[in-house]
Backbone as JSON, one array per atom type, in Angstrom:
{
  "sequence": "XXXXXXXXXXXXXXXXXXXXXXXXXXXXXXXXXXXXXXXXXXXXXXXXXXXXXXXXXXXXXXXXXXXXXXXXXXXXXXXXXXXXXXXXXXXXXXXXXXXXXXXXXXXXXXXXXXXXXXXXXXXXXXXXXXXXXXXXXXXXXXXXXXXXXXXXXXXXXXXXXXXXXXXXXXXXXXXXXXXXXXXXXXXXXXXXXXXXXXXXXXXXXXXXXXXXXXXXXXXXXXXXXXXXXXXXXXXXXXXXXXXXXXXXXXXXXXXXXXXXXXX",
  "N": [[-28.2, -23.55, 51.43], [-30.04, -25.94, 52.96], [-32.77, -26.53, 54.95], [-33.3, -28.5, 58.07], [-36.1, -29.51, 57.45], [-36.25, -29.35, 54.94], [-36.26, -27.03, 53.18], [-35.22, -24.6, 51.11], [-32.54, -22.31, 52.46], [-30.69, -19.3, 51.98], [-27.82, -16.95, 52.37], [-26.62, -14.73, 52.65], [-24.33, -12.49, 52.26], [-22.96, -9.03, 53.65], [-21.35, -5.31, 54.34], [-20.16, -5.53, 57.69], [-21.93, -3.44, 59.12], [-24.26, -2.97, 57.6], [-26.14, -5.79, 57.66], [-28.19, -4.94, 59.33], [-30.21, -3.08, 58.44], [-30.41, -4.49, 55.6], [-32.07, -6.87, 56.9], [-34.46, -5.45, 57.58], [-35.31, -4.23, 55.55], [-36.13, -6.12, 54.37], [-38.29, -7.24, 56.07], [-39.65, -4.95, 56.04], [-40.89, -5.12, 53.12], [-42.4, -7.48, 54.02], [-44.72, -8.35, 52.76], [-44.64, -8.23, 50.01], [-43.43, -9.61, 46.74], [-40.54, -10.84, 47.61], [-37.78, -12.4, 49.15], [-38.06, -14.28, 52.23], [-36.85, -12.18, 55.27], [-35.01, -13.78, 57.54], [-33.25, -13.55, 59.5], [-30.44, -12.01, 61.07], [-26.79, -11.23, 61.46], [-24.28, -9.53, 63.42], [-21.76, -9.36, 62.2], [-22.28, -9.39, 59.5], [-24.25, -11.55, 58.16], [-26.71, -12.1, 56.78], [-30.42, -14.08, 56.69], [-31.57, -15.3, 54.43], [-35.15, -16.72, 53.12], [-36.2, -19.31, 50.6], [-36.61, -19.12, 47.73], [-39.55, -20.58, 45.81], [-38.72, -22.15, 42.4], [-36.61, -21.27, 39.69], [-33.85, -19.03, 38.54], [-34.36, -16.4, 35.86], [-32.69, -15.87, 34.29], [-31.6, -18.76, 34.33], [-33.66, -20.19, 33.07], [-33.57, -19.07, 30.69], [-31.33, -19.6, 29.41], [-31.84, -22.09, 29.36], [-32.41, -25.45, 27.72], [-34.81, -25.49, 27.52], [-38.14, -24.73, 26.3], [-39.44, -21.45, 26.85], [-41.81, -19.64, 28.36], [-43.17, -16.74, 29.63], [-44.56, -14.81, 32.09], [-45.51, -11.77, 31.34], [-47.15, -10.64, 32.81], [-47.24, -10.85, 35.38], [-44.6, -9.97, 36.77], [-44.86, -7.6, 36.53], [-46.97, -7.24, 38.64], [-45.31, -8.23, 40.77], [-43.74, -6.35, 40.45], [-45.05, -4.13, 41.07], [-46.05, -5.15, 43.92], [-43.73, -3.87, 45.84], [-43.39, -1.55, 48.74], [-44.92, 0.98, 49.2], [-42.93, 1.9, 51.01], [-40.4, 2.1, 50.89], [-39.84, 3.53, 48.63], [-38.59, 5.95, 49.72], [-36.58, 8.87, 50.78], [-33.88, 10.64, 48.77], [-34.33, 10.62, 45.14], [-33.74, 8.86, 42.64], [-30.95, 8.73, 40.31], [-31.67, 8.42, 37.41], [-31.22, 6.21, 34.7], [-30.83, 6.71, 32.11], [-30.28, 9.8, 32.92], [-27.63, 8.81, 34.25], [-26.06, 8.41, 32.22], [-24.14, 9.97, 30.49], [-22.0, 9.47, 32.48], [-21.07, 6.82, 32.11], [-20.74, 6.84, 29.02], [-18.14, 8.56, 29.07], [-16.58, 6.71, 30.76], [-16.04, 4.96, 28.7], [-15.03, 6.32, 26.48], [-12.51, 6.66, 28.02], [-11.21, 4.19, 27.68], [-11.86, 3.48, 25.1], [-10.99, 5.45, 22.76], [-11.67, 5.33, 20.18], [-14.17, 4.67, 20.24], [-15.37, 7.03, 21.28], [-17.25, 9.39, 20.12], [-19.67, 7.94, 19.27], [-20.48, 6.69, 21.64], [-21.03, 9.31, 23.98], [-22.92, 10.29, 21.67], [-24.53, 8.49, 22.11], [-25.33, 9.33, 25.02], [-26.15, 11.27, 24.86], [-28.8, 11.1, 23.54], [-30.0, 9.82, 25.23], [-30.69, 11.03, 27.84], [-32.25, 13.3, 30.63], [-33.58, 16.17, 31.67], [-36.06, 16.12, 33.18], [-38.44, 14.52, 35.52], [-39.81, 11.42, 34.15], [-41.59, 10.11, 34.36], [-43.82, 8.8, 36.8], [-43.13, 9.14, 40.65], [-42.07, 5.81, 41.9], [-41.8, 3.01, 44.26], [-38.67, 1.2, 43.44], [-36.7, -1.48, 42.12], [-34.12, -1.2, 41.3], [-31.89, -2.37, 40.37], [-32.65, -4.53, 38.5], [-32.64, -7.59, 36.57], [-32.1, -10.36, 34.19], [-31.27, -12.45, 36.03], [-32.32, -11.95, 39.04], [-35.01, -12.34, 38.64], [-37.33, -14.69, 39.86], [-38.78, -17.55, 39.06], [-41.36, -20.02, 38.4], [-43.19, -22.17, 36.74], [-43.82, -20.46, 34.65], [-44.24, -17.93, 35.65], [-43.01, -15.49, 37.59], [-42.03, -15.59, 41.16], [-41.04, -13.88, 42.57], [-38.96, -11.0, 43.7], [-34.95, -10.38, 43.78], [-32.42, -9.62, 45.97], [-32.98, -6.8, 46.85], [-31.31, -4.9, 47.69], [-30.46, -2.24, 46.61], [-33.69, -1.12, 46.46], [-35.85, 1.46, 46.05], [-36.62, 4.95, 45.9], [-38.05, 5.92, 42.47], [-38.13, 5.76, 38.85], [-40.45, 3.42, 37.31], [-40.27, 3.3, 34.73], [-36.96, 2.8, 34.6], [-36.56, 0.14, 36.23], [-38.02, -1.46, 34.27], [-36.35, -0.64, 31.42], [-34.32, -1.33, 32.29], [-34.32, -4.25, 32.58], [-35.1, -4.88, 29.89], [-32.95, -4.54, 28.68], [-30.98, -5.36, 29.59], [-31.57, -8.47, 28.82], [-31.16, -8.01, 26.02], [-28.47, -7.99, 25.61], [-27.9, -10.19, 26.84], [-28.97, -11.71, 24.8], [-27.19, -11.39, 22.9], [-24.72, -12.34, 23.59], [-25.34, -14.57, 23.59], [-26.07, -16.5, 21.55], [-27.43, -18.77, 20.19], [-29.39, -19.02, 21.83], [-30.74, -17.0, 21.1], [-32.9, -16.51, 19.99], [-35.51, -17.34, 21.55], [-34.66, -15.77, 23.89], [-34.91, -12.81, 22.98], [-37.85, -13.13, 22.42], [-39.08, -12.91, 24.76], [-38.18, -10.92, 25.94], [-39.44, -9.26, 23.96], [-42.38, -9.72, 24.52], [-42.82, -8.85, 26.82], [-42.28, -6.27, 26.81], [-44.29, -5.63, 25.43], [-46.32, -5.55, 27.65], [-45.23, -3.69, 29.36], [-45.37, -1.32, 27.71], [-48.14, -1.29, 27.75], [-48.45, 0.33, 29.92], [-46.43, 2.33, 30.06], [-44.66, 4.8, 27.97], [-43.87, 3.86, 24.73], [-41.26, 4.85, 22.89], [-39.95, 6.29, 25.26], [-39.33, 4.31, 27.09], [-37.56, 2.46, 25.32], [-35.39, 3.88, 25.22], [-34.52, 4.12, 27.73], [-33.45, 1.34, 28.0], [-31.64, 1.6, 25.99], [-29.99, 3.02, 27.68], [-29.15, 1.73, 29.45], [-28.13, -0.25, 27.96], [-26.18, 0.84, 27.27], [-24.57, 1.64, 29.54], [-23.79, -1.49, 29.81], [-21.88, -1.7, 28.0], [-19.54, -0.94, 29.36], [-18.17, -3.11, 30.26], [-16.74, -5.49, 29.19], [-14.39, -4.33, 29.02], [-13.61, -3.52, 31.31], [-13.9, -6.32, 32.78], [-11.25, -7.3, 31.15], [-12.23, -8.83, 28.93], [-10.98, -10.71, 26.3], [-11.27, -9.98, 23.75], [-12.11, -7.21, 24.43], [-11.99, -4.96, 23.03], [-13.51, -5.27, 20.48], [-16.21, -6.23, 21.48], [-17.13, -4.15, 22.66], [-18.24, -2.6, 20.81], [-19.57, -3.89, 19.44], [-21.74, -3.47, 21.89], [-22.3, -1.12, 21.67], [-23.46, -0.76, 19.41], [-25.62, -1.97, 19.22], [-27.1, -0.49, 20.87], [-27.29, 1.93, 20.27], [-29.2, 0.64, 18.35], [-31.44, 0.29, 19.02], [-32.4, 3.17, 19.83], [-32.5, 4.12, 17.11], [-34.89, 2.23, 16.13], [-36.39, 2.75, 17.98], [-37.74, 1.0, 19.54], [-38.24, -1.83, 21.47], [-38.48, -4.44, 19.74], [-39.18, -4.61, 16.44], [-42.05, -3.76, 14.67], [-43.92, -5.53, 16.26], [-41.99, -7.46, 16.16], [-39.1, -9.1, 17.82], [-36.37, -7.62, 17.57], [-32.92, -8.37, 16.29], [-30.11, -9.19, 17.94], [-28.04, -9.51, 16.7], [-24.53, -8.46, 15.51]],
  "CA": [[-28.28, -24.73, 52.28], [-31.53, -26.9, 53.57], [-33.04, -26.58, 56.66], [-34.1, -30.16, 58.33], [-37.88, -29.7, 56.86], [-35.73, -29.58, 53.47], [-36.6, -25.73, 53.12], [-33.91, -24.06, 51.02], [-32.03, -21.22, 53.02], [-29.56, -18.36, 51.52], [-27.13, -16.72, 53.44], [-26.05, -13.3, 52.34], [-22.76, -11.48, 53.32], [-22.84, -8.06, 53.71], [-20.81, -5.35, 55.16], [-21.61, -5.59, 58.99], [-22.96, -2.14, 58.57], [-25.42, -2.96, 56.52], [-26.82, -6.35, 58.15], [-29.45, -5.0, 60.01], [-30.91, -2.71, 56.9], [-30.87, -5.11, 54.96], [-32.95, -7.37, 57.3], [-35.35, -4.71, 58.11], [-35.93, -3.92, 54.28], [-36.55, -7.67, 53.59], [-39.14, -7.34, 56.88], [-40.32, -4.0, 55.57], [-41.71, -5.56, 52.12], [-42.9, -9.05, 53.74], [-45.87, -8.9, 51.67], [-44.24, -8.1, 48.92], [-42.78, -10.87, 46.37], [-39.4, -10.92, 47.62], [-37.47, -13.76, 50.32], [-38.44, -13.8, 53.71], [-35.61, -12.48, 56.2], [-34.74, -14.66, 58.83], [-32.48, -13.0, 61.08], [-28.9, -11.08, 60.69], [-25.89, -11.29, 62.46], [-23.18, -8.61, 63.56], [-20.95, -9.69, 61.41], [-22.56, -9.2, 57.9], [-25.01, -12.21, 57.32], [-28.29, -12.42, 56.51], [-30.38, -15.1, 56.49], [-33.09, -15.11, 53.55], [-35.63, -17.91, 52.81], [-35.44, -19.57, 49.11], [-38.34, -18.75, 47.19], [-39.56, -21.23, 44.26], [-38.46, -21.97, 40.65], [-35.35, -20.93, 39.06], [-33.78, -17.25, 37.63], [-35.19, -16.38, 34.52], [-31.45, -16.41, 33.17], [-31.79, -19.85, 34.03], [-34.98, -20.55, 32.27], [-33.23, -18.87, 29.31], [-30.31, -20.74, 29.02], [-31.83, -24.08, 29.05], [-32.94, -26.0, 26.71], [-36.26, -25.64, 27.88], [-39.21, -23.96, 25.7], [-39.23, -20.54, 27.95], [-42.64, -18.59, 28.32], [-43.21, -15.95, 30.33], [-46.39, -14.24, 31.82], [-45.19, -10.78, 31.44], [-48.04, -9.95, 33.8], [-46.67, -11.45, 37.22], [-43.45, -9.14, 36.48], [-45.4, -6.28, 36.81], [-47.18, -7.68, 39.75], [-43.73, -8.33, 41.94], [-42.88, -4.84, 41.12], [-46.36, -3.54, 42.17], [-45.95, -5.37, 45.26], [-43.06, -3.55, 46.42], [-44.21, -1.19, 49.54], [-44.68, 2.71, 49.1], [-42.4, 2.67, 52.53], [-39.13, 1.67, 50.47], [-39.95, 4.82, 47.95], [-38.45, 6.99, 50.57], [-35.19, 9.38, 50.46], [-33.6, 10.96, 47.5], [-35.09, 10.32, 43.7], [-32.91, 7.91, 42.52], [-30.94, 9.31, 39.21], [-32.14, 7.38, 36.26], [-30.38, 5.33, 33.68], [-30.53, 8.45, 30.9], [-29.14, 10.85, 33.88], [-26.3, 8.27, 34.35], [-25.56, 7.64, 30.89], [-23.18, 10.78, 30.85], [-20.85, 8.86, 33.37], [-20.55, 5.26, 31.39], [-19.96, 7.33, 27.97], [-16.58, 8.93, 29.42], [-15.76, 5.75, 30.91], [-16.0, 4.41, 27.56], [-14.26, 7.19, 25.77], [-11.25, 7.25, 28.15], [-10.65, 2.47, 27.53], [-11.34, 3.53, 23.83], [-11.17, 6.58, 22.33], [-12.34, 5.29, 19.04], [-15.75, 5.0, 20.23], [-16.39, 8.93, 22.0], [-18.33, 9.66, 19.46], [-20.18, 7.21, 19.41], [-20.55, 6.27, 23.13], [-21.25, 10.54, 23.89], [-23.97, 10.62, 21.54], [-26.37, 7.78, 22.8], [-25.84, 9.25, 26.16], [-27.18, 12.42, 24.69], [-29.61, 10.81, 23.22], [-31.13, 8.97, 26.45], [-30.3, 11.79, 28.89], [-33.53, 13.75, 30.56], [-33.77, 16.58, 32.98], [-37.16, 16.06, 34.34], [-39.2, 13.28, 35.6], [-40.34, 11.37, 32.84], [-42.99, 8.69, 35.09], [-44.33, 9.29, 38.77], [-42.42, 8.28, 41.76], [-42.73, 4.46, 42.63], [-40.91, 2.13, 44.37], [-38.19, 0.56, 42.33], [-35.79, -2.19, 42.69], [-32.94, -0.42, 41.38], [-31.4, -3.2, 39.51], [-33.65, -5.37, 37.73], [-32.1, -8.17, 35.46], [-32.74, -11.98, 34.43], [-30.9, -12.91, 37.53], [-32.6, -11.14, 39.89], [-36.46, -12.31, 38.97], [-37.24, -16.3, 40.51], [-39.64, -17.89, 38.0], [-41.76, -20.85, 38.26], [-44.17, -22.42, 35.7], [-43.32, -19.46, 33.62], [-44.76, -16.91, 36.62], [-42.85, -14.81, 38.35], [-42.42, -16.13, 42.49], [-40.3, -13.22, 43.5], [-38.03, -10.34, 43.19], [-33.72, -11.07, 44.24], [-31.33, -8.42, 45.76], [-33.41, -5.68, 47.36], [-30.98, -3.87, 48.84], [-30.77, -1.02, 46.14], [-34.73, -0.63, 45.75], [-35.84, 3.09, 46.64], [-37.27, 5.87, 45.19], [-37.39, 5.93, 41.1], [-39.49, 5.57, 37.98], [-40.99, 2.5, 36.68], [-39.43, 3.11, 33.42], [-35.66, 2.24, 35.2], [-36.79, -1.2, 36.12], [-38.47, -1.91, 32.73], [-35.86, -0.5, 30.58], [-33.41, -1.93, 33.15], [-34.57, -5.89, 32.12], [-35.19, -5.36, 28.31], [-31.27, -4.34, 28.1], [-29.86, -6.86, 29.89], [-32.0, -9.44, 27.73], [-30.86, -8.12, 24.71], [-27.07, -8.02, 25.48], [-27.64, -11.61, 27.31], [-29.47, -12.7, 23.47], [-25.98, -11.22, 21.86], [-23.5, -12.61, 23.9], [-26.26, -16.34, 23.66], [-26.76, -16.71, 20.14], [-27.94, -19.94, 20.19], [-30.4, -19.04, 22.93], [-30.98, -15.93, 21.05], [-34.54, -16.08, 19.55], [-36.02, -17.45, 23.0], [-34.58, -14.51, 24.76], [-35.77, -11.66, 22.47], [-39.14, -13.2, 22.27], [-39.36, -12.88, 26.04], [-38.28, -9.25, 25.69], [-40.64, -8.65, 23.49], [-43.93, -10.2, 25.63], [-42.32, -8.23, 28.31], [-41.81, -4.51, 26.4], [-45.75, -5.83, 24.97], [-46.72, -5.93, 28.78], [-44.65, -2.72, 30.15], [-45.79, -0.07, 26.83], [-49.7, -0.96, 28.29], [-48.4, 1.51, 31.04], [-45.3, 3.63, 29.9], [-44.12, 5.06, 26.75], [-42.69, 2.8, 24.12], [-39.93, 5.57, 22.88], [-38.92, 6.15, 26.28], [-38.42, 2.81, 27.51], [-36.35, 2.3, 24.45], [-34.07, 5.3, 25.58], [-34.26, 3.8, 29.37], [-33.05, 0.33, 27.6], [-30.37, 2.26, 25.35], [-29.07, 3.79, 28.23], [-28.65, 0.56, 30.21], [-26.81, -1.2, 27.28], [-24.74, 1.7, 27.2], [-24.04, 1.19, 31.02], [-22.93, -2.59, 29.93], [-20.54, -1.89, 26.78], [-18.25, -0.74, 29.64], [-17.68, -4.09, 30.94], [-16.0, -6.06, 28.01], [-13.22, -3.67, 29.35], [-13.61, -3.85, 32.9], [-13.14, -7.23, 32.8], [-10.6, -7.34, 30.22], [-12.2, -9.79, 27.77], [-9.43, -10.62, 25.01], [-11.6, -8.97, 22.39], [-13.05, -6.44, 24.64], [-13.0, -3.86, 21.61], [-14.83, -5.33, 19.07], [-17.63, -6.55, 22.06], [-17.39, -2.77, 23.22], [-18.72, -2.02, 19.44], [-21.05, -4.58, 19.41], [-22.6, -3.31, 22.71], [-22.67, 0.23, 21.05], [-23.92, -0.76, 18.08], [-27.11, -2.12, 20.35], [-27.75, 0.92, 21.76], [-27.64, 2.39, 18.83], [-30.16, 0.28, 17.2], [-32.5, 0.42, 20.4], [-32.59, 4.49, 19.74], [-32.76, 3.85, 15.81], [-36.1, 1.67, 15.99], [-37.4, 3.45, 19.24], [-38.43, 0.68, 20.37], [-37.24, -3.37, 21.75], [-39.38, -4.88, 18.9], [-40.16, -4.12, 14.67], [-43.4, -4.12, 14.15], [-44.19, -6.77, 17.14], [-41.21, -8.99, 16.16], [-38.1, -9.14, 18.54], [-35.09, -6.98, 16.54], [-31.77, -9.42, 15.95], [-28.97, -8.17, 18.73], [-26.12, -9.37, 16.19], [-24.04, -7.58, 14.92]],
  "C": [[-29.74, -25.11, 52.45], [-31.85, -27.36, 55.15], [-33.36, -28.45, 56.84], [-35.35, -30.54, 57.75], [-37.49, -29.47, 55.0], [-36.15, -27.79, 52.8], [-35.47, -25.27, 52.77], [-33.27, -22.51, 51.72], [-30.71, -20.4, 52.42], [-29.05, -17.82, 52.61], [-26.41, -15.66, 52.23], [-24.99, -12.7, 53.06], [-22.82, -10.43, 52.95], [-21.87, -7.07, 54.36], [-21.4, -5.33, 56.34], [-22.41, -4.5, 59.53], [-24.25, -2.15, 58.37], [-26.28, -4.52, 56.99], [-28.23, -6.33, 58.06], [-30.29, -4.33, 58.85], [-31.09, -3.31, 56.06], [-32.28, -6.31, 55.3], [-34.23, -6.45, 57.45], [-36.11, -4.37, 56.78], [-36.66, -4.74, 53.71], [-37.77, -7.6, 54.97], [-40.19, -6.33, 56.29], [-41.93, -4.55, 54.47], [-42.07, -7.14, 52.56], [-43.73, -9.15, 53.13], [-45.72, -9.14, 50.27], [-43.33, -9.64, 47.83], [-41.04, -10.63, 46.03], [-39.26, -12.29, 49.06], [-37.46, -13.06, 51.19], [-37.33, -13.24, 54.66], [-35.38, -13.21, 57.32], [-33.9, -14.52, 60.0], [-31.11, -12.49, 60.31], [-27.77, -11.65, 62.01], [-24.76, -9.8, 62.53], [-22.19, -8.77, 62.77], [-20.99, -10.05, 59.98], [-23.6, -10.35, 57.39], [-26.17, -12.12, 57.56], [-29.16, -13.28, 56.09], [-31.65, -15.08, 55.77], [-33.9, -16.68, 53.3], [-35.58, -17.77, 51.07], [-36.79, -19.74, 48.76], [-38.67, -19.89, 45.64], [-39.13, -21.1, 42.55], [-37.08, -21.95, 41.28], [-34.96, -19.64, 38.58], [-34.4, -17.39, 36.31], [-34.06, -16.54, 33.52], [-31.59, -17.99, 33.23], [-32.11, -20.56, 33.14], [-34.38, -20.12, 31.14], [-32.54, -19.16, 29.06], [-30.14, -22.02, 28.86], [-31.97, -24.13, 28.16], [-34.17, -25.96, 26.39], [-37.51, -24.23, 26.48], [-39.43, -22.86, 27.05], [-40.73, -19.82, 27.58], [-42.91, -18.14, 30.01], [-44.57, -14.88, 30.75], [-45.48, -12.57, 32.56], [-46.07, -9.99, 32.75], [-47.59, -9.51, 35.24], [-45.46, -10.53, 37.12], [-43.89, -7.58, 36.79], [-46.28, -6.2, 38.06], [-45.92, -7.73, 40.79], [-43.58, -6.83, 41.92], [-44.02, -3.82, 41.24], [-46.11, -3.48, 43.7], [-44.73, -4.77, 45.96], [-43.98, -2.39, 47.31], [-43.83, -0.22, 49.07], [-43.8, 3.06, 50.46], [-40.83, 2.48, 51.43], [-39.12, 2.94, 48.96], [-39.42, 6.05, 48.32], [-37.19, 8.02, 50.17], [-34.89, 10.26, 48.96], [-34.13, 10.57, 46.42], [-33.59, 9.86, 43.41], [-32.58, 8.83, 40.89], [-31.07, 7.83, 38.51], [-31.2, 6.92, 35.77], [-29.84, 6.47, 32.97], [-29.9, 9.36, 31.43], [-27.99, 10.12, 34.36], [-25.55, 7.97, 33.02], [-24.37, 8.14, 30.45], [-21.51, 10.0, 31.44], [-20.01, 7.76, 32.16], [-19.94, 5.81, 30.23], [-18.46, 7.97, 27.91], [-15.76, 7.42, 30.22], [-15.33, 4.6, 29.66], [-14.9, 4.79, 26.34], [-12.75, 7.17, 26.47], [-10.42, 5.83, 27.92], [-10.36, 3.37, 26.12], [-11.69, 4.55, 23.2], [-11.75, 7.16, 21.01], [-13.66, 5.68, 18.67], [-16.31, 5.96, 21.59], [-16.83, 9.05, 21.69], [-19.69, 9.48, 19.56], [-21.08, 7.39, 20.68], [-21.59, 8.12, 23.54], [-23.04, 10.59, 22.97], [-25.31, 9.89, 22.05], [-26.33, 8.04, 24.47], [-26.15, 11.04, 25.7], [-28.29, 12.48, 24.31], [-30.54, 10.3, 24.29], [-31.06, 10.23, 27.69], [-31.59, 12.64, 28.18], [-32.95, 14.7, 31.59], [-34.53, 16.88, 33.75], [-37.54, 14.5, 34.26], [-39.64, 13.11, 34.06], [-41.69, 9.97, 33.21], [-43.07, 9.31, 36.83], [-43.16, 8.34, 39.82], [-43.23, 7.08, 42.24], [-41.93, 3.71, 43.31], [-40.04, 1.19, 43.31], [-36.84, -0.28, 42.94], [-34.77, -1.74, 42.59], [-31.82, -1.4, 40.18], [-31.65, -4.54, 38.91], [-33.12, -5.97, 36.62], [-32.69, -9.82, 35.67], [-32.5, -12.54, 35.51], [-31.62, -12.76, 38.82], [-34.27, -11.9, 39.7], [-36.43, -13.97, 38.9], [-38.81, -16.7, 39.36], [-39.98, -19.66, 38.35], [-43.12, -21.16, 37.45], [-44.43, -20.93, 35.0], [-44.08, -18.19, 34.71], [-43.38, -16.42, 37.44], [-42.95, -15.31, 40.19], [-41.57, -14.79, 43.19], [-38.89, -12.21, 42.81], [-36.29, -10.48, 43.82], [-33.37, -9.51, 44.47], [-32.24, -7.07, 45.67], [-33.03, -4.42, 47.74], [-30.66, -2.66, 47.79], [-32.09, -0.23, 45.88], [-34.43, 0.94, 46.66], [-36.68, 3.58, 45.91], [-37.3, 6.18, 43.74], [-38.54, 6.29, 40.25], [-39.27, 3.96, 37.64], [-39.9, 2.14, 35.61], [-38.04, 1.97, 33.55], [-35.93, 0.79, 35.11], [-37.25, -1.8, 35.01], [-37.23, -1.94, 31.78], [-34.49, -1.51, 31.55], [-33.36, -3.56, 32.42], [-34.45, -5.7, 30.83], [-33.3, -5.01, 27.8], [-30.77, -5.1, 28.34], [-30.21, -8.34, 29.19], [-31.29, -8.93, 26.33], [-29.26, -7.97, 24.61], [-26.88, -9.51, 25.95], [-27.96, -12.17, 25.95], [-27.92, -12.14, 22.75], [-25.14, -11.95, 22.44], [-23.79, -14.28, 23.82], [-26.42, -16.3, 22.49], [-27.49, -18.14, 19.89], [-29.14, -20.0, 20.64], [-31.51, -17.3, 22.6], [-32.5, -15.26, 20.77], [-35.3, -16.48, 20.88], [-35.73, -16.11, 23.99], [-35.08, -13.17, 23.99], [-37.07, -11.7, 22.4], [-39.32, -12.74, 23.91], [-39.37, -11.5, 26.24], [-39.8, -8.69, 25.07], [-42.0, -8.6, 23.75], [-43.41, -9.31, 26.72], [-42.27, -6.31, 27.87], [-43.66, -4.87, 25.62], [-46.63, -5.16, 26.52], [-46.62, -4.64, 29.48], [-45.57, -1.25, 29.16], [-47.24, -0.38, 27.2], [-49.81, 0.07, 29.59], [-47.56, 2.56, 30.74], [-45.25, 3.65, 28.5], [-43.35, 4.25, 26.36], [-41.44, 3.33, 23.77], [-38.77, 5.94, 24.16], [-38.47, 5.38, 26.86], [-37.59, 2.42, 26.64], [-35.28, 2.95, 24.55], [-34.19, 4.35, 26.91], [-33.13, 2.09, 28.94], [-31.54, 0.62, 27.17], [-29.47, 2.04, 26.4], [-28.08, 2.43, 29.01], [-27.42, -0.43, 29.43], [-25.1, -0.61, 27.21], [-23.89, 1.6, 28.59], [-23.0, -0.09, 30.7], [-22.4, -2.69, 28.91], [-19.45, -1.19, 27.7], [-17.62, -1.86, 30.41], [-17.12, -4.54, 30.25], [-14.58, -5.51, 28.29], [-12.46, -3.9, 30.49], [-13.23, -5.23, 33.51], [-12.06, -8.07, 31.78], [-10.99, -8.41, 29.46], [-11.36, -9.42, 26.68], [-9.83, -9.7, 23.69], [-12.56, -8.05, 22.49], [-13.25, -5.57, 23.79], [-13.95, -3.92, 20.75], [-16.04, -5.74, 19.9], [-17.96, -4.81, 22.47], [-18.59, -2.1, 22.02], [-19.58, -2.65, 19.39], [-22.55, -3.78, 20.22], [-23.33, -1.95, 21.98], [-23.74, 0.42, 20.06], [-25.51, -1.46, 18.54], [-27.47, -1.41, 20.83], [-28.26, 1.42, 20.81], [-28.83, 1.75, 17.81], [-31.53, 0.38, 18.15], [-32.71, 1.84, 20.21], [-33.16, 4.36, 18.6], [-34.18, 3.59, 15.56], [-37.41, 2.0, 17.3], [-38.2, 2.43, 20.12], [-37.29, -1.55, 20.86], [-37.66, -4.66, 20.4], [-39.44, -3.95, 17.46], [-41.07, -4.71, 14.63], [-43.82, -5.39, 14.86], [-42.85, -7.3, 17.42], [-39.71, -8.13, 16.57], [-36.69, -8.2, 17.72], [-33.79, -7.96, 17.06], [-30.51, -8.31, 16.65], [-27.67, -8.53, 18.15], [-25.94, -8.49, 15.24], [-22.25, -7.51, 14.3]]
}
């Protein structure tokens, strides 16, 4: 909605549980580049301010020439506060990967194999980056973009305690299953990946963010199921077969240039 001064306002439903934590988290990080909170109610809403631009899925589904300053991306998730780092160590992507591969194996049994080995392949049992604040679920949706910058991070309420990696490998997966399922839109979105996995390997390992990526695609070849698309098998194989090539080439990129998510 739009306030009277034309100021766009969101309105979040939560359960009413969760309200006030959520307001307090969005108060926590005000400095940080996320929406302002504006107050809660007993009864689950929350009232966020509307931060400039558009999602970055947006921006990649137009028509529009899309660039991206990989920089400001790493800035937003700087700016999150060392107070929201708190609690338990969040299990990673690679230590969840285990889970998604049996939920994979028990829709289709064709691909256990399969499914099983790239979560043996991404699966860690130590730290593999320092504890930082992390959003928790980091995708095109989620980051607000204007004049190709970065204005803000969406959907706070899982950040916490993590690695870096998570959020990195977190975005370059969901770009490269959003460039398979967009073909049209497909070379614009891998290039963006790829300025973005250019941007992230000046701080983390390029092999392991490619395993943190894996793991994530492997997370979303169990949806095609979940929501019964008509030809969720052969997208299940697709997704697989993206993981699989994300382990294969170790990295989101050959030799600079974006790797082709069809298949």
């Amino acid at each position: 909605m739009t306030t009277p001064d034309r100021r766009r306002v969101f309105v979040k439903v939560v359960r009413p549980s969760r309200a006030r934590d959520l307001h307090e988290r969005h108060r926590l990080a005000a400095s940080a580049a996320v929406p302002q909170s504006l107050g809660w109610t007993g009864d689950g809403l929350v009232l966020l301010a509307g931060l400039p631009g558009r999602t970055l899925r947006q921006e990649l589904l137009s028509d529009d020439v899309v660039t991206l300053d990989a920089g400001s991306v790493v800035s937003a998730l700087d700016s999150l506060p060392p107070e929201l780092a708190t609690g338990p160590r969040r299990r990673t992507w690679g230590q969840k990967a285990g889970h998604y591969a049996e939920v994979i194996a028990a829709a289709a049994p064709e691909f256990a194999g399969r499914a099983r080995a790239v979560a043996r392949a991404v699966d860690h049992d130590r730290p593999q980056g320092p504890d930082v604040p992390v959003h928790g679920d980091l995708y095109e949706n989620q980051l607000m973009v204007r004049d190709g910058r970065v204005t803000g991070l969406l959907d706070i309420d899982g950040a916490g305690r993590g690695e870096r990696l998570d959020d990195a490998g977190c975005l370059l997966g969901h770009l490269a299953v959003l460039a398979q399922l967009r073909p049209l839109r497909e070379k614009s979105i891998l290039d963006v990946g790829a300025t973005l996995e250019k941007r992230f390997t000046a701080d983390l390992d390029r092999e392991a963010l490619a395993l943190r990526a894996a793991a994530v695609v492997l997370s979303l070849a169990t949806g095609p199921h979940r929501v019964q698309e008509a030809d969720w098998r052969h997208q299940t194989g697709r997704r697989l077969a993206l993981a699989e090539r994300l382990l294969d080439e170790k990295s989101f990129t050959r030799n600079g240039v974006a790797v082709s998510s069809s298949a």
